[in-house]
N, C-alpha and C positions, 0 to 999 in steps of 0.2 A: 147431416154432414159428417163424415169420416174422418180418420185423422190422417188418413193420405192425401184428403180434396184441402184442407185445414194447411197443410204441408209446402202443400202446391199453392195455395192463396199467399204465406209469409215466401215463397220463394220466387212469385211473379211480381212480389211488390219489392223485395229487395232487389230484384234485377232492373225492374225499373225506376229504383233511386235505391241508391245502394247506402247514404249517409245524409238521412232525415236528421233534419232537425228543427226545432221552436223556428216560428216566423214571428215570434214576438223576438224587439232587437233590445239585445241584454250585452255587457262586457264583462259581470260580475254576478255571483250567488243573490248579491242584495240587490241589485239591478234586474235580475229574473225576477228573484221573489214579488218586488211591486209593481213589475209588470205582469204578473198573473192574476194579482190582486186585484188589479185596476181592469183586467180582461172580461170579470164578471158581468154577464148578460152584454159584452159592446166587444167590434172586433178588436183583430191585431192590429188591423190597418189604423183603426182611430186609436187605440194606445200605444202603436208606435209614432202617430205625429205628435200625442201630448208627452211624451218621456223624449223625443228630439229635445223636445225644448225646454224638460223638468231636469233632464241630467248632467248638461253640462251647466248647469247652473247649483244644482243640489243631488248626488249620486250615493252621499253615504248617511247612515240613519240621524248622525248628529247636523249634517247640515239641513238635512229636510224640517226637525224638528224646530231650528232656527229659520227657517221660513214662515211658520207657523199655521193655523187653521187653514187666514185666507188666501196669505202665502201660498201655498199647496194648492187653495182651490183656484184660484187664478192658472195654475198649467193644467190644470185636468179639467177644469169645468165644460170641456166638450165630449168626455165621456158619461155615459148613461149611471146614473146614481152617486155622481163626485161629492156630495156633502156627504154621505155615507162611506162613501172611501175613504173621503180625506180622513175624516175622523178614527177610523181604522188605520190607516196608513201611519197617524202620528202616534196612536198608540201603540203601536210595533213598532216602532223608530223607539219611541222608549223603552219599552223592553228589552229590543235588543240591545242597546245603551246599560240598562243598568240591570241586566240579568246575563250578556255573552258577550261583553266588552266591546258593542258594536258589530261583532260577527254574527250573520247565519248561521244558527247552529245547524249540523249535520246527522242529526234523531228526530224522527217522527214525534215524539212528546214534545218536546221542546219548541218544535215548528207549530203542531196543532193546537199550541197553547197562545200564540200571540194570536191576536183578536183578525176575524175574517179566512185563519186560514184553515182550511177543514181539510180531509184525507185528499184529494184529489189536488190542491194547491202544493199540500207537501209532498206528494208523489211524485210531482213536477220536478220539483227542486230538488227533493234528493235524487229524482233521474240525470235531471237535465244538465243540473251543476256541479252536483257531485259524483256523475255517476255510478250511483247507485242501482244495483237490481235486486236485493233481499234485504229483508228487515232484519232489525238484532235477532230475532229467533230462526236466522234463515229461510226465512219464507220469502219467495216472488210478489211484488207489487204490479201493480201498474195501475196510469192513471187514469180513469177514466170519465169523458167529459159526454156530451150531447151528442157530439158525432158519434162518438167511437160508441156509445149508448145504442144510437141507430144502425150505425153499420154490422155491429156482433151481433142484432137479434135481425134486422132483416136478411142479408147475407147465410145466417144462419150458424155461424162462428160459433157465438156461443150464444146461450140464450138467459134473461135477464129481467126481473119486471124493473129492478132497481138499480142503480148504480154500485151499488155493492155486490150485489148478488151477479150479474154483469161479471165485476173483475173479476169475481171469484172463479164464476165458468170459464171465463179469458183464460186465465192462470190454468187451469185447469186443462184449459184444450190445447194448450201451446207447447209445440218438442220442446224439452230444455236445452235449449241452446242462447248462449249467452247474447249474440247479436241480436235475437227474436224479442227476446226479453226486452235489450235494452231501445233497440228502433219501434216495436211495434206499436206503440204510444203513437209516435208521431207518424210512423205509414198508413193510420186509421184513420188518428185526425184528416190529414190532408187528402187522403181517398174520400172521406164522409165529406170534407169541407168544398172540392171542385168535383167529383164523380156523381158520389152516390148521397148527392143533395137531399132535404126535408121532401118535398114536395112534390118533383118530379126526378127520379135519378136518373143520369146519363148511362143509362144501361149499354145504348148503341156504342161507348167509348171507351168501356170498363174493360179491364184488362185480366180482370175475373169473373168477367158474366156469366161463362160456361159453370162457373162452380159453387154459383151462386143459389141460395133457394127460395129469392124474392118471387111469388107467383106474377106480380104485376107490372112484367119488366116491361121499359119503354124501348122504341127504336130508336130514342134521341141520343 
């Protein structure tokens, strides 16, 4: 793939949503963060019925913490691995309590240091919440998850054995341009997530197929 077909891939996805965003449902930085947390291996769908009902009841680190273990596990326990979340979840409620006075901090170290949250959680957050697109040393992030994993190496965007390796070709094959930067997180997700599925892709409905280099395309 070239960086004209590359070009024309971020420009058939902007014209067909022009202002992606997370389907995980957040009002605040600390409200994304533990819905992304809570998203590992389970979807949006089921972490946004158990944060319905975990944030108007407990929304900031010091109230969650005052709920306590079962507290906590009581609204998430219909998400996939919730005794391991919770337990993560209260330990970053305290951290952030007594190392950023209850705030999200807005640096990569700082994020990847509270427990559960690795490069692609805090990619999230400083994308999503704080709009971010470069790290302190001015370099491009982005975050990338399963989909967007499948979709840059079958597609042929960028190719990947690893999730690192992945952003880095991402980063790599993407015009600098600030809106590319900052949506293409989420026009990937939601492309891999309804289009270009695990198992069978919806090639017949893709709005990229011509520019695609899956050999095994379906007419679905």
């Amino acid at each position: 793939m070239n960086k004209v077909q590359r070009l024309e891939i971020l420009t058939r996805l902007r014209d067909n949503n022009p202002h992606p965003t997370t389907e995980l449902n957040f009002s605040s930085p600390f409200e994304l963060l533990i819905a992304v947390l809570l998203s590992a291996q389970s979807t949006d769908v089921g972490v946004n019925k158990a944060t319905a009902k975990l944030y108007p009841v407990a929304n900031t680190p010091q109230a969650i913490i005052d709920l306590g273990l079962d507290g906590l596990k009581f609204y998430i326990k219909t998400i996939g691995l919730f005794n391991t979340k919770a337990a993560n979840t209260l330990k970053t409620c305290q951290m952030l309590v007594n190392l950023h006075g209850g705030e999200v901090p807005e640096n990569r170290a700082a994020l990847e240091a509270l427990p559960g949250v690795g490069r692609k959680t805090a990619n999230v957050v400083l994308n999503t919440a704080f709009g971010q697109l470069k790290d302190n040393e001015g370099k491009y992030f982005i975050a990338v998850d399963t989909h967007i994993q499948r979709l840059a190496n079958r597609t042929g965007y960028a190719k990947g054995k690893t999730v690192e390796e992945t952003e880095k070709n991402i980063i790599k094959n993407t015009p600098r341009k600030s809106e590319f930067f900052y949506n293409l997180h989420h026009w990937f997700i939601l492309h891999g997530r309804y289009t270009c599925i695990a198992r069978t892709p919806r090639c017949g409905s893709c709005i990229i197929e011509d520019l695609c280099g899956f050999k095994e395309k379906t007419s679905e």
